[in-house]
VMD Tcl script that draws the C-alpha trace (Angstrom):
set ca {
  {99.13 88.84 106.96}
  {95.80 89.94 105.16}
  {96.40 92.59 102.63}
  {94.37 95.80 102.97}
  {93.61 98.02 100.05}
  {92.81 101.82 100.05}
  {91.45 104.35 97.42}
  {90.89 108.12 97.82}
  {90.33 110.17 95.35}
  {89.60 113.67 95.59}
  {86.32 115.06 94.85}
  {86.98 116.99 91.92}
  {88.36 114.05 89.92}
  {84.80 112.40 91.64}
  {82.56 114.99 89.51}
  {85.04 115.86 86.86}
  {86.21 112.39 85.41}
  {83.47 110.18 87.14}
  {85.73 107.85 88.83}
  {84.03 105.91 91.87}
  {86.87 104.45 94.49}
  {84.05 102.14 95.63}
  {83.90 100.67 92.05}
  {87.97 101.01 91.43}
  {88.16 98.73 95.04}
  {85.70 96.05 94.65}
  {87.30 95.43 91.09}
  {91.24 95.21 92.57}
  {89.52 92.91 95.92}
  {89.09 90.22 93.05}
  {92.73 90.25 92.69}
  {93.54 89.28 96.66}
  {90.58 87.45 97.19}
  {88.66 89.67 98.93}
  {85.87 92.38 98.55}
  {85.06 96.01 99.36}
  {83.44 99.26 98.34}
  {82.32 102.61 100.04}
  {82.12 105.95 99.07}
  {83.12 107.97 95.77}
  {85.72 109.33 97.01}
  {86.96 106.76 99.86}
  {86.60 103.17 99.45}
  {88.50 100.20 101.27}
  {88.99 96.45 100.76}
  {90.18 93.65 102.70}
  {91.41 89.84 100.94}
  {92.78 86.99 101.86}
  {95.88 86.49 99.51}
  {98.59 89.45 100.11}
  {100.29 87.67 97.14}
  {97.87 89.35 94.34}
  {98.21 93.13 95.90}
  {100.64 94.28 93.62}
  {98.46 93.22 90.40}
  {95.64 94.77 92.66}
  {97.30 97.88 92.80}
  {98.12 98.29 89.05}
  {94.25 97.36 88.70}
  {93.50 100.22 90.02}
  {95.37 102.23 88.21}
  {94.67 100.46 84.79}
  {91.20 101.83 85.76}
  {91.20 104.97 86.81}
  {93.83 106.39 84.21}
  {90.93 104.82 81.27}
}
mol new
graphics top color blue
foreach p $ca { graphics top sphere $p radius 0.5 }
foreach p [lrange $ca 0 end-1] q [lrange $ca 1 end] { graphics top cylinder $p $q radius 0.2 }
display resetview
């Protein structure tokens, strides 16, 4: 019942755009309650409410299309 959130990106959007998934993740964990992080290209989270994933999701998105 815990949501789970994952972000890959692939490394050319890494160097060419300068997204982070480790920074996209930790910002959407806020949203369920939870934290996270790891690498540039791979990053995971874990929360605690499974009711804010879908605004968690669309956080991610908000931020890596800006």
């Amino acid at each position: 019942g815990k949501p789970l959130l994952t972000v890959m990106i692939s490394k050319d959007l890494v160097q060419g755009r300068n997204l982070n998934a480790g920074a996209l993740v930790r910002e959407a964990a806020k949203l369920i309650k939870g934290g996270g992080g790891g690498a540039p290209h791979f990053a995971t989270a874990g929360g605690k409410d499974a009711g804010g994933l879908e605004a968690a999701v669309k956080k991610v998105v908000e931020l890596a299309l800006n």
